[in-house]
N, C-alpha and C positions, 0 to 999 in steps of 0.2 A: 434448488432454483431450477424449474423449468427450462429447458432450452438455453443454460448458459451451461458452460465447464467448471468445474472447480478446481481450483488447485489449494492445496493445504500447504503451510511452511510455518517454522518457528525464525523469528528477528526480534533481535534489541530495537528498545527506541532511544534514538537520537534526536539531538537538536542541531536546528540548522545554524543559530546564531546562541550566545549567551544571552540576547539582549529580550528587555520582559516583549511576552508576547510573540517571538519567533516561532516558527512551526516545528512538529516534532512526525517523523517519520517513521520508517522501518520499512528498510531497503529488501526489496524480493532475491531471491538467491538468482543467480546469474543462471542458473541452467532452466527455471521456470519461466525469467524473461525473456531466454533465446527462444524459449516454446512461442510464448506469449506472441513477441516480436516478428517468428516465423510466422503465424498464422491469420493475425490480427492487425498487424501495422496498416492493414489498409484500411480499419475503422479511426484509424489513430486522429485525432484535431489538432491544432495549433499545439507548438511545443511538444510532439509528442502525448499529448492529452488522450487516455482510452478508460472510457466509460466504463465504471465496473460495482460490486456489491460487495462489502467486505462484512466479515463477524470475526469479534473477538468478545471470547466468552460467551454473554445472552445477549450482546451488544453487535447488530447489523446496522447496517448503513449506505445509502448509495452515495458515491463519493465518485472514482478516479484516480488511475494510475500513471506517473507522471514518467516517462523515460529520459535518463540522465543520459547524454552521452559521454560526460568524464566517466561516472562509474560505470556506465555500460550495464545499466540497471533500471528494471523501474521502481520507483518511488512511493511509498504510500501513505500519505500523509493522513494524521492521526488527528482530529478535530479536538478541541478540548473539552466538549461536552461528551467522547468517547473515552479518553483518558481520565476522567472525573468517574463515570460511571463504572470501570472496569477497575479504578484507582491505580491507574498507569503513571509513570515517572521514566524520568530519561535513565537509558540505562539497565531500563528490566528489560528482560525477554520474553515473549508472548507467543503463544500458536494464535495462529491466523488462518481463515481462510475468506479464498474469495472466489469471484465466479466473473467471470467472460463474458 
């Protein structure tokens, strides 16, 4: 990607609730977010909101990274039309990367 950074990382994906339809994640390693948060929080929107591209597998998407302040991480929520095509489930762990 042109003119954005990338950063690559492996995470499990997690669900936010049990309940049908809740979102499912995978949390960026803390040392990527501090990067992230140093250089970037000034593009950040509401909630922490920062625009970004992710790929898993043959599967891209433009999406957003959401920063938690509990876990002092950001967030990246996994679409279900992205976990259907990659046949992702809570619990697996995945390389990922995304770009800035």
């Amino acid at each position: 990607m042109k003119g954005k950074i990338e950063f690559q990382f492996n995470g499990a994906i997690w669900q936010y609730s049990t309940l049908k339809g809740s979102w499912y994640f995978v949390s960026l390693p803390v040392e990527i977010s501090n990067e992230i948060r140093e250089n970037w929080k000034w593009q950040e929107e509401g909630w922490g909101r920062l625009k970004a591209t992710a790929r898993i597998n043959h599967t891209e998407w433009e999406t957003a990274i959401w920063f938690d302040s509990k876990m002092k991480t950001y967030l990246l929520p996994l679409k279900a039309d992205v976990r259907r095509k990659e046949k992702l489930e809570f619990g697996n762990f995945t390389s990922i990367s995304i770009w800035i």
